[in-house]
N, C-alpha and C positions, 0 to 999 in steps of 0.2 A: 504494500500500500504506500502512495506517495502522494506527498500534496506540497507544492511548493517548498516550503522551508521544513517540513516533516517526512521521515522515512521510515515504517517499518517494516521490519523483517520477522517473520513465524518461523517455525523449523517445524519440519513435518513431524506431527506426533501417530503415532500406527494405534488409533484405538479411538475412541471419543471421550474417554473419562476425564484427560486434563482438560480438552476446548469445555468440556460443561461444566467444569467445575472451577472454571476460574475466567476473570475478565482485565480488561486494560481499561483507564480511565485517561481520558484525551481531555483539558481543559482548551478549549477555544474561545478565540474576539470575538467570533461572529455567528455564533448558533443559529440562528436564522437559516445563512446559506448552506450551513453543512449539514439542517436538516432537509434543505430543499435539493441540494444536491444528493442525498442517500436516498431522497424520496422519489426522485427522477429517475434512480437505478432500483428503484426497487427491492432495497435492502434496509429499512424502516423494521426495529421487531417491531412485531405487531400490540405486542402486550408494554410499548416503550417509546411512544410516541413524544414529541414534541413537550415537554408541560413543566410550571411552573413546582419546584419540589419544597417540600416545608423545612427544608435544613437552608436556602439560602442559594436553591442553583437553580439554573433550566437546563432541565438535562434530556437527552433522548438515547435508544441505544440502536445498534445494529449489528447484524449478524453476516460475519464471510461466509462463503460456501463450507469450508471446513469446520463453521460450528462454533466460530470465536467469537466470543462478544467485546463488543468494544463500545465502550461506552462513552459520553461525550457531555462538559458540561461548561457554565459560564456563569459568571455570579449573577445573581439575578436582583433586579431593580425593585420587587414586593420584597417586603418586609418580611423576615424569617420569623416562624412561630418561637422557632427554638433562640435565635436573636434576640427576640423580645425577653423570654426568660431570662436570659443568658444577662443582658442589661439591666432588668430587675435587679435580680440576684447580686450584679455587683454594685448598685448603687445602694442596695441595705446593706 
């Protein structure tokens, strides 16, 4: 997989137990396009769409052919639930 200033590299695993049991997290500028580009190729999980998440990201994932999940995320502009506690807590 390549994108401009990013390159990675898989080694072939003989089995499916590590691709399902484990993932890579990609922090990206611009979530938008690298959901609309995954969405164009039709490589969107299905159960991992586009969406605003309550730790403070907007995160989406997708899957290679061989099973690996790679996940992708970007800080997100709403207010974290767990932010707000987080700031409570340190202001008592």
């Amino acid at each position: 997989m390549s994108n401009a200033d990013l390159e990675l590299h898989f080694w072939l695993c003989h089995g499916s137990a590590i691709p399902q049991s484990s993932s890579i997290y990609i922090r990206v500028a611009d979530i938008e396009t690298h959901y609309e580009d995954h969405e164009r190729f039709g490589i969107v999980h299905p159960k991992a769409t586009l969406e605003d998440r309550p730790w403070g990201m907007k995160e989406f994932a997708s899957v290679d052919p061989d099973g690996n999940l790679l996940k992708y995320g970007q800080s997100s502009s709403v207010p974290s639930y767990f932010r707000i506690l987080l700031n409570i807590s340190l202001a008592i």
